[in-house]
N, CA, C and O of each residue as an XYZ file, in Angstrom:
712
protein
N     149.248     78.715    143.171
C     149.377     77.938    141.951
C     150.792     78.151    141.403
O     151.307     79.255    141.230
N     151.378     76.924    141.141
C     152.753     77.143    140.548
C     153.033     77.706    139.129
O     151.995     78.075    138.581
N     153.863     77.828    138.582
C     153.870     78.329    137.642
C     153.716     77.636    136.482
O     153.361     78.111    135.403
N     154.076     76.137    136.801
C     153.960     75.054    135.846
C     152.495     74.574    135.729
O     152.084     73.969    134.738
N     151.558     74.954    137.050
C     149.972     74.456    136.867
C     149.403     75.553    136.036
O     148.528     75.320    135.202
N     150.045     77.150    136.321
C     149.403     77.983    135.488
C     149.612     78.016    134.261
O     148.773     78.635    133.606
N     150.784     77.374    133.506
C     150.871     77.350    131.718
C     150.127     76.144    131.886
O     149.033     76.439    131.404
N     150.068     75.043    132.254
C     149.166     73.949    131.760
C     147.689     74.640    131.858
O     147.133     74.826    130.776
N     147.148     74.953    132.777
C     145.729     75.937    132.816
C     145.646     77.124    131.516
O     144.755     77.778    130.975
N     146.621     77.021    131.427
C     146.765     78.688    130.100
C     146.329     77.415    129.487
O     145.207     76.911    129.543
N     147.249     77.031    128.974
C     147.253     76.130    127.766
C     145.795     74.917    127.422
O     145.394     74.506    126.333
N     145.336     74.643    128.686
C     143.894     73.620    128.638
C     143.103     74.448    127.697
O     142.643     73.815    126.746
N     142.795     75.915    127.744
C     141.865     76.859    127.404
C     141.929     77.763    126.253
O     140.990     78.343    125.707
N     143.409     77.802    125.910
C     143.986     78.633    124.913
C     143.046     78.487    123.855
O     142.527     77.407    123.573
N     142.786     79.715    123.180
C     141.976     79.492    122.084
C     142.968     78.415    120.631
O     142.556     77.707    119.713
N     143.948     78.692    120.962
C     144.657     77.484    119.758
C     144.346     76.373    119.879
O     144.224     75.867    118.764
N     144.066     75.434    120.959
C     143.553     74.514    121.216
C     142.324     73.857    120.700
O     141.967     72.687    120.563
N     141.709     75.235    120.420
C     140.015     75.007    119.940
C     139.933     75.338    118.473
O     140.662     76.247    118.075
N     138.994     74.605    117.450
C     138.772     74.612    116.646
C     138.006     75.737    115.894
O     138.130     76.225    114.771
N     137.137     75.972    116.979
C     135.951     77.082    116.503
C     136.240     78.387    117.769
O     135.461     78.339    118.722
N     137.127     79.320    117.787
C     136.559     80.504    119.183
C     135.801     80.461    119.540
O     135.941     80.662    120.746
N     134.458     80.239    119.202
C     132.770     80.330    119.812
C     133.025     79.262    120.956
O     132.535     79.405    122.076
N     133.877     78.107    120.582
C     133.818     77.005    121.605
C     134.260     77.798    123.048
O     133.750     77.506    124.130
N     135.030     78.581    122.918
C     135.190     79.092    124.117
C     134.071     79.790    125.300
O     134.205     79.954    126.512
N     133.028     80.084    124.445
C     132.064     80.245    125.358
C     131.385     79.210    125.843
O     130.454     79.350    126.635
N     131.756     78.196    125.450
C     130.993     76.933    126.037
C     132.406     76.000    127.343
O     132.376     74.829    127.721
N     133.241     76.874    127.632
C     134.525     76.176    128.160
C     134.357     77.084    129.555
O     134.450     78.307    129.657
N     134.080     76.089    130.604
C     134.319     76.057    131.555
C     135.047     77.064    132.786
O     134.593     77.808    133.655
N     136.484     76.631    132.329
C     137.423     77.513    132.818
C     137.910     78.617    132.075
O     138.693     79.276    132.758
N     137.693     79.197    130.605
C     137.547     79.958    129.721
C     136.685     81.117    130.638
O     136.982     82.111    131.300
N     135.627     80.492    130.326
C     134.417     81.861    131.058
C     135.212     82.038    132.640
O     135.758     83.092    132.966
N     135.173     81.110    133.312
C     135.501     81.086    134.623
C     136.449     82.699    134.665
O     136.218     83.819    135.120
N     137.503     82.098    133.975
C     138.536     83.599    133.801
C     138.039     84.617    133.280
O     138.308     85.648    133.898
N     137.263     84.775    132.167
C     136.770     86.112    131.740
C     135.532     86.771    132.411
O     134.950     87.774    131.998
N     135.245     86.084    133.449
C     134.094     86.575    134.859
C     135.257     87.209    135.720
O     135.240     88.432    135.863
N     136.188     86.523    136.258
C     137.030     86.992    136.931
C     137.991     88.454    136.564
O     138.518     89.307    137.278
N     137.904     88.238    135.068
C     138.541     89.607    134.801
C     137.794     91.065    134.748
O     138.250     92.184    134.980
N     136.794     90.746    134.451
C     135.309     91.090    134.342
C     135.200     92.102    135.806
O     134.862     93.263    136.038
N     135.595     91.163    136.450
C     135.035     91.240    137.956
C     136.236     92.395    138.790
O     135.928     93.167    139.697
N     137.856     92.208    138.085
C     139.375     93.116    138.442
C     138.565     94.242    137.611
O     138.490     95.199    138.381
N     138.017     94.523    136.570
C     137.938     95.716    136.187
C     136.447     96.926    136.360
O     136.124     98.007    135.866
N     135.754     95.737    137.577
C     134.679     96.515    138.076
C     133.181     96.311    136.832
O     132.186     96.928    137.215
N     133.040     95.699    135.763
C     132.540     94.918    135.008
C     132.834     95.965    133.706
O     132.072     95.685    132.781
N     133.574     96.891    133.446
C     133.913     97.668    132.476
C     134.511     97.143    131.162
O     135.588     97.537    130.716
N     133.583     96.055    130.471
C     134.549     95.154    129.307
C     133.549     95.182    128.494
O     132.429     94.755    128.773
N     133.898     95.716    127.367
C     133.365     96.029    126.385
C     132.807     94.818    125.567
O     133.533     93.846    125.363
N     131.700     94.860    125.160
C     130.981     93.473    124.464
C     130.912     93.454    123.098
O     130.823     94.559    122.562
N     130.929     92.504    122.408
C     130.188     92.239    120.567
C     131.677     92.998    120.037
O     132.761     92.828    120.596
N     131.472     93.755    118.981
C     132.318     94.541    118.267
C     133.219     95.411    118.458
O     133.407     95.992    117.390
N     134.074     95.924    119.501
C     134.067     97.241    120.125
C     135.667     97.452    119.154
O     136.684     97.131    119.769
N     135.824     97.920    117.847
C     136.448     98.109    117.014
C     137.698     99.182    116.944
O     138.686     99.251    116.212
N     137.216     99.979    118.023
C     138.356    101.209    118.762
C     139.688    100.583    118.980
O     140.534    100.492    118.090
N     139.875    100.064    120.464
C     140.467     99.826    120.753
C     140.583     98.398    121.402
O     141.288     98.148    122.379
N     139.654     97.329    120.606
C     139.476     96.179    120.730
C     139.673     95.076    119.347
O     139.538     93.856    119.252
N     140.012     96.025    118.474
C     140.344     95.188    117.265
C     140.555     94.206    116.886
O     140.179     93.627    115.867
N     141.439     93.811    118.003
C     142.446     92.478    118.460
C     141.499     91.446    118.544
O     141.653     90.425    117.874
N     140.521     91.598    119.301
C     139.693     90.995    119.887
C     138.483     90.144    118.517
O     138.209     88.944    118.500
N     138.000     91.135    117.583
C     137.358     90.453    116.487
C     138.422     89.562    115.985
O     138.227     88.347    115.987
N     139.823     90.193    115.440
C     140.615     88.848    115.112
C     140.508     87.655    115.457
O     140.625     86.641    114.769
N     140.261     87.782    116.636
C     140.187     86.247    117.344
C     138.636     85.657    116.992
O     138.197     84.545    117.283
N     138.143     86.443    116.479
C     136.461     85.501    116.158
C     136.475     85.492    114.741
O     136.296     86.434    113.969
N     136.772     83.986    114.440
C     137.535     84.118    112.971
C     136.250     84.045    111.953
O     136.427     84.402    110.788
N     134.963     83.589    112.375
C     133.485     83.626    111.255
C     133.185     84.970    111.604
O     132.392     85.313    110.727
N     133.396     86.171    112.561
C     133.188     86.730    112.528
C     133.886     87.823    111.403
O     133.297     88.474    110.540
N     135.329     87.793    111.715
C     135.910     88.352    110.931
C     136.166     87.762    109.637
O     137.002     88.449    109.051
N     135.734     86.623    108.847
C     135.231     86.526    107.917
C     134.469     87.259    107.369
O     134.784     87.974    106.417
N     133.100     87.186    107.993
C     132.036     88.183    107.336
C     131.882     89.646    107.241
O     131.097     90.246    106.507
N     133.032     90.325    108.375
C     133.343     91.576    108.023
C     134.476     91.528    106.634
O     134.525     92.433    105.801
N     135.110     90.622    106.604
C     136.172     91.206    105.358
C     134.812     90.807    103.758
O     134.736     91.130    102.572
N     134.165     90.135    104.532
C     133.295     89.259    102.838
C     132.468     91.036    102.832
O     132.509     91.702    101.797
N     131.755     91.599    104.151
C     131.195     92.243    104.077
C     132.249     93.462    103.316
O     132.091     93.712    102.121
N     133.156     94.066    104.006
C     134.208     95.300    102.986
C     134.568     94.711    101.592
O     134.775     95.491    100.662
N     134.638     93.596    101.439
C     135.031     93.322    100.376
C     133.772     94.385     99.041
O     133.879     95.216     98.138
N     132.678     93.586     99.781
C     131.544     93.824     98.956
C     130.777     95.405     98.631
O     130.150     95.603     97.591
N     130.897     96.112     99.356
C     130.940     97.297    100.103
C     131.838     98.313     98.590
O     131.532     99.119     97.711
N     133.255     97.448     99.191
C     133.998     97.898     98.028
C     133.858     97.870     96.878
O     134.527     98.651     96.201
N     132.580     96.603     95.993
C     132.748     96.277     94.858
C     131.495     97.167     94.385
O     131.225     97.780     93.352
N     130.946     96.986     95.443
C     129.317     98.018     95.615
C     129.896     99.918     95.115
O     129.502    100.703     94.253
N     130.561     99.960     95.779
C     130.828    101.312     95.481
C     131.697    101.794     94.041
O     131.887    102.890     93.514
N     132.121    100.351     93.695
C     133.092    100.522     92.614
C     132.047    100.669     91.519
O     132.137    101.523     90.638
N     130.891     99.656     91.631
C     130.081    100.093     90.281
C     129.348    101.332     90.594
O     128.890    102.146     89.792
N     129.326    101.343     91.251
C     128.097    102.845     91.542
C     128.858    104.446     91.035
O     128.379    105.421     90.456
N     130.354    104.122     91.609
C     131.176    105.516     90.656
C     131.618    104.432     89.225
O     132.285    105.123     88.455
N     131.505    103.469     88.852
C     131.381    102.958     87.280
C     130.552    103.678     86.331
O     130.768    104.235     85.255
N     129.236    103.436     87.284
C     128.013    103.992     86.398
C     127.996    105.447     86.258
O     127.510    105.972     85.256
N     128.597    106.247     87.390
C     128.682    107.618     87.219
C     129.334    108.127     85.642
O     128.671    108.898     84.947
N     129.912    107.906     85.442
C     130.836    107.682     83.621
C     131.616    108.661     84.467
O     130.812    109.592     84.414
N     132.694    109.154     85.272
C     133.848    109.593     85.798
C     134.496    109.873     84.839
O     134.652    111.078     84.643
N     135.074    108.986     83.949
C     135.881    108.835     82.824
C     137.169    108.223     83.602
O     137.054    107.187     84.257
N     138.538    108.998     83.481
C     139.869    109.130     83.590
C     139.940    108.773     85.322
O     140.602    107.928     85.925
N     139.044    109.713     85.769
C     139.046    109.794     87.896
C     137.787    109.019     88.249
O     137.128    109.480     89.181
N     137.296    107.787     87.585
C     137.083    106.904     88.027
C     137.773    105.844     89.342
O     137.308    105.479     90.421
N     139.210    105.560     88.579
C     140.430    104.640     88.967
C     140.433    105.654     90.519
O     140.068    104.952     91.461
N     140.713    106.891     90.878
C     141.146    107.636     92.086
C     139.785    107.978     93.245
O     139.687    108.303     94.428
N     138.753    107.648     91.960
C     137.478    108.452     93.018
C     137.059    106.638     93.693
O     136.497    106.688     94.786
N     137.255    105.392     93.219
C     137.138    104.488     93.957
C     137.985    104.159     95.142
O     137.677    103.826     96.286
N     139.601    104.417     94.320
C     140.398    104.414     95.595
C     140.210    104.935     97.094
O     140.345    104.490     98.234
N     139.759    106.321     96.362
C     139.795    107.468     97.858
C     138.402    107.024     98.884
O     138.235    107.175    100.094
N     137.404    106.343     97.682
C     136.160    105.812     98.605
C     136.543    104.618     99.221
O     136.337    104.357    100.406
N     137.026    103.992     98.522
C     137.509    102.408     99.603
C     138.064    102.836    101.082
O     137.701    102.436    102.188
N     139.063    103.781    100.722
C     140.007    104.503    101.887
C     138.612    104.951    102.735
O     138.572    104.676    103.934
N     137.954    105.350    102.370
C     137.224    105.653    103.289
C     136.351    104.996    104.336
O     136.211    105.325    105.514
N     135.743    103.911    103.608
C     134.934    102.636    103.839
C     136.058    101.861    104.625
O     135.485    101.246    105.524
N     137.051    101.690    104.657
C     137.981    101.341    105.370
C     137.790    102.088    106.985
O     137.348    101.571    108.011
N     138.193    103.182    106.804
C     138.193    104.353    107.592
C     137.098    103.973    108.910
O     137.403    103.647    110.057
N     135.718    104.141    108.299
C     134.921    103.915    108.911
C     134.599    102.885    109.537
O     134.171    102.911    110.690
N     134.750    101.942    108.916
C     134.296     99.985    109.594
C     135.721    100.314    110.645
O     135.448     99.992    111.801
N     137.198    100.892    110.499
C     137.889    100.287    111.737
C     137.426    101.296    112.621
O     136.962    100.556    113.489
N     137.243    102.286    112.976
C     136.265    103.521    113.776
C     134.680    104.065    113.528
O     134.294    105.151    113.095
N     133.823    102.735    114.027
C     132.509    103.059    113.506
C     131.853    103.955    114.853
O     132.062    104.018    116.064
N     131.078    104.496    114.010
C     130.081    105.540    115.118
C     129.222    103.927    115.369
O     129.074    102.990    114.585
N     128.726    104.124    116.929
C     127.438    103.531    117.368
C     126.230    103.368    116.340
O     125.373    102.605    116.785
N     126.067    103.662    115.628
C     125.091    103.544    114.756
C     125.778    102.676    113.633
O     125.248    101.664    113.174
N     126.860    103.103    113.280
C     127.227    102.320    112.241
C     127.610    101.295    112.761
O     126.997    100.399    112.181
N     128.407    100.764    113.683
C     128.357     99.825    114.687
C     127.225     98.895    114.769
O     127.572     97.715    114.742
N     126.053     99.095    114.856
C     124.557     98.425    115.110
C     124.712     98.042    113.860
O     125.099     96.882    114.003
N     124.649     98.330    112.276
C     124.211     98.510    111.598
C     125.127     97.638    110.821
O     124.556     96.830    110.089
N     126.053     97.629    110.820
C     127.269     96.667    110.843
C     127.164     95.163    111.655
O     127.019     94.179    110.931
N     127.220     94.994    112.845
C     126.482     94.370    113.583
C     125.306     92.958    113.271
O     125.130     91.763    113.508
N     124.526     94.546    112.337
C     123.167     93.773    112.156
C     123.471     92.969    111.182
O     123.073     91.806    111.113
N     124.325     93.625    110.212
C     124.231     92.662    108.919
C     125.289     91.718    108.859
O     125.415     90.954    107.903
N     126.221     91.738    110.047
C     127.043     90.595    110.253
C     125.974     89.195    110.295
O     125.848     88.137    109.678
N     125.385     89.839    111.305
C     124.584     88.290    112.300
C     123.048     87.943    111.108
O     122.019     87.414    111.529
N     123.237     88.366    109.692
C     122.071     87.927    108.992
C     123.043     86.595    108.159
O     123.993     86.913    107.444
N     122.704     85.293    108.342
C     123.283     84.479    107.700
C     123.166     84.426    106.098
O     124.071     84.440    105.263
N     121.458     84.346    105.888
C     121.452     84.795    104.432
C     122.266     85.571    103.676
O     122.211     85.364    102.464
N     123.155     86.578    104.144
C     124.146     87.218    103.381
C     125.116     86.597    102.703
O     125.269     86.651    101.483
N     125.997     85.810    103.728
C     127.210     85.276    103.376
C     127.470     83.966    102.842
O     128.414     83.368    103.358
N     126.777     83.338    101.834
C     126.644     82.167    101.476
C     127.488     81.943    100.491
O     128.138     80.909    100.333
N     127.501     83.041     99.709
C     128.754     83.207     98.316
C     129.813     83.750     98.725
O     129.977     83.843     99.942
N     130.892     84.295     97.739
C     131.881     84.846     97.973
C     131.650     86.435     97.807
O     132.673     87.088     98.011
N     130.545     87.148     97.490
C     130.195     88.324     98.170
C     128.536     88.218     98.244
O     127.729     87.383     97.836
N     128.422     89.530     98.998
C     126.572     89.994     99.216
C     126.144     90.392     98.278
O     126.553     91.393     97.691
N     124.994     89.506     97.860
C     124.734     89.834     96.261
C     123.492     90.818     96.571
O     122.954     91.478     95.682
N     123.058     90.851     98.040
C     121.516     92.066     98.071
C     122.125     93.324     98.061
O     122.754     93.704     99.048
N     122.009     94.032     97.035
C     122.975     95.434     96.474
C     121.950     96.312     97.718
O     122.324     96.974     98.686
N     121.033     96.109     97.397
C     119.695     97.226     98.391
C     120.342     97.113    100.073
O     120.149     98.132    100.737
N     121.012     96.068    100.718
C     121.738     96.029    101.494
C     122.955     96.872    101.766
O     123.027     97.425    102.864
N     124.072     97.054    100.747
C     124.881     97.050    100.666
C     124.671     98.476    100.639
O     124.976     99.115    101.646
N     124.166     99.105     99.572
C     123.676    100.879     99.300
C     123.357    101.482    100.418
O     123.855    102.541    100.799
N     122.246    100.637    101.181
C     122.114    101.294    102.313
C     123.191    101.171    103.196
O     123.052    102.286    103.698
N     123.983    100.787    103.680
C     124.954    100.642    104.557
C     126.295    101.620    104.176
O     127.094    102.115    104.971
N     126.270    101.748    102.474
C     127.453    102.866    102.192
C     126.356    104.526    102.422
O     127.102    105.500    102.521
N     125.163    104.821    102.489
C     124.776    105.414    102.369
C     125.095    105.769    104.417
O     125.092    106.942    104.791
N     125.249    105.018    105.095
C     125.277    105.243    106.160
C     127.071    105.443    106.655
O     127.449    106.023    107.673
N     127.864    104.854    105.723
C     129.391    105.017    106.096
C     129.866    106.181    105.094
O     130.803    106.769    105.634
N     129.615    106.650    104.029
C     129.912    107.264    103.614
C     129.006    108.778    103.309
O     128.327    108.843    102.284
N     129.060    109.948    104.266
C     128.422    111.348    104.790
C     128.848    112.398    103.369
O     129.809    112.281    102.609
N     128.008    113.180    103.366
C     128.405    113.743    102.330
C     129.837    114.728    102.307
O     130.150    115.425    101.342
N     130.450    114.645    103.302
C     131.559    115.215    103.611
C     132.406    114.359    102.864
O     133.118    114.665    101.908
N     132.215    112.976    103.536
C     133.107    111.928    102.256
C     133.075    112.006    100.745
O     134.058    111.825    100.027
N     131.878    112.287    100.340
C     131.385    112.284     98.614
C     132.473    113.942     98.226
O     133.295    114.282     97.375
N     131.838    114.532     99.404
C     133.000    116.026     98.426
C     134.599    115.604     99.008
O     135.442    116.475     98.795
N     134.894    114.838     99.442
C     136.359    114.732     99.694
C     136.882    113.808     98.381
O     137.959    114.118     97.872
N     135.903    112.361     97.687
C     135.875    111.996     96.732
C     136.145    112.612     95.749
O     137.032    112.232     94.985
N     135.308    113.903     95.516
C     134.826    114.705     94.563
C     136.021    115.319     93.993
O     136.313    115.461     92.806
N     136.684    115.672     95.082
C     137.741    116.928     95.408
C     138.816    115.987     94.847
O     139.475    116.506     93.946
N     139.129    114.802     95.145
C     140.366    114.168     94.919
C     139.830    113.584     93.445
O     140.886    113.187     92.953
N     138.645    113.274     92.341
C     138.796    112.863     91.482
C     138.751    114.304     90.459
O     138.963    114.239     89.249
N     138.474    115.442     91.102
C     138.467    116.551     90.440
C     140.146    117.007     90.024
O     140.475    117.536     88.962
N     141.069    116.644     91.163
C     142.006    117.148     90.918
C     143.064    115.987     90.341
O     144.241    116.298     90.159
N     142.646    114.804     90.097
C     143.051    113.881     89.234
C     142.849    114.345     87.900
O     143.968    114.604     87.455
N     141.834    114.615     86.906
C     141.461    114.949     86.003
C     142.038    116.603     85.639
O     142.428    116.902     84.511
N     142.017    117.337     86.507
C     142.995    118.850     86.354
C     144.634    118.476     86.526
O     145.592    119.159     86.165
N     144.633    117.500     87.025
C     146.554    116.758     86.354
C     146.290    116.380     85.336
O     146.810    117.222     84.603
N     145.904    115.791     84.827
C     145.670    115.309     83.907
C     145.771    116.268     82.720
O     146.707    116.279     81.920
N     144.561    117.181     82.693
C     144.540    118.123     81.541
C     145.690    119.027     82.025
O     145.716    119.860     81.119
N     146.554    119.341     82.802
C     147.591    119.692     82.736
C     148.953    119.259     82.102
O     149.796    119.897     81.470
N     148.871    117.893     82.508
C     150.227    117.417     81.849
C     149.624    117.357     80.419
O     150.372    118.040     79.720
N     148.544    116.818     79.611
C     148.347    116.669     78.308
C     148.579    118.484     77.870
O     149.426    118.536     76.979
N     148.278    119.322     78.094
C     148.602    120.900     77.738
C     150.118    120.907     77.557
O     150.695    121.242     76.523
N     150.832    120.394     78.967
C     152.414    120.580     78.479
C     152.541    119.605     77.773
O     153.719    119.744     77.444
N     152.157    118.584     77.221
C     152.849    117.627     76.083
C     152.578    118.033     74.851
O     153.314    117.675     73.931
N     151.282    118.991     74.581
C     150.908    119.338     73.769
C     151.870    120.397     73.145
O     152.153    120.484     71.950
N     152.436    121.384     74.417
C     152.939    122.512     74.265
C     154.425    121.822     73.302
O     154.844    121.949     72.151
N     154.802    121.165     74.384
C     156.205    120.672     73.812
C     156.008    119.739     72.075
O     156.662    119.688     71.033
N     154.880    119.207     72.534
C     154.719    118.595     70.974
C     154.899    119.711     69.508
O     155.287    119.585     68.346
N     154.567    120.394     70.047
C     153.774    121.567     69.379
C     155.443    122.347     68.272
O     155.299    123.334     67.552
């Protein structure tokens, strides 16, 4: 094959071409090639989500990666009221930050379980109809599964020592006020 039949063949199949990525599983010479590659690497190709070192790869499934960002989005807003309601006070603002960071953390390196679980609540359509997941009982459970209590005292630890700056610098302003 020349080199000029192989960019026209790139190009018949290219996912830019297509409107929806999913169409690509319905394309012909699309699959044709990803059997064949399938086939150079002894069938070792990772399927659905594989978020490690396949990242790249959800990018390209753009309803998919929709509903993961609708899903973190929500995740995030989920966790924001839940240390709201805690009354934090002052290390409110740091104990959400450091949890987002975390929830982050986890969805781009999920354990197999969180993976499934993630997964699962991608492929429930009822979720994503608005601009976030309004089933909180969803959402709780899923931070209850990304965020270990190792995370809550790392939270803990960073809104604890927000609030001990805090009453530190007000002591020296006091001092100097004084």
């Amino acid at each position: 094959m020349s080199q000029q039949e192989n960019r026209e063949n790139h190009n018949t199949f290219s996912q830019e071409n297509l409107v929806n990525p999913m169409d690509l599983l319905s394309h012909e010479q699309w699959l044709q090639k990803a059997v064949e590659a399938e086939d150079k690497v002894g069938g070792n190709i990772g399927a659905g989500l594989d978020w490690g070192s396949a990242f790249g790869d959800l990018m390209l499934n753009f309803e998919l990666l929709g509903r993961l960002t609708t899903l973190r989005i929500s995740l995030n807003k989920e966790v924001r009221l839940l240390l709201n309601n805690w009354n934090l006070g002052t290390a409110t603002k740091v104990a959400v930050k450091t949890a987002r960071e975390k929830i982050l953390e986890k969805l781009r390196l999920p354990t197999p379980e969180v993976r499934e679980s993630i997964l699962a609540a991608l492929g429930k359509d009822e979720l994503y109809g608005e601009e976030f997941i309004s089933n909180r009982e969803i959402l709780r459970e899923l931070l209850e599964l990304l965020l270990k209590a190792e995370d809550w005292e790392s939270i803990a630890a960073v809104a604890a020592d927000s609030i001990k700056q805090q009453i530190i610098r007000q002591a020296v302003d006091e001092k100097m006020s004084a």
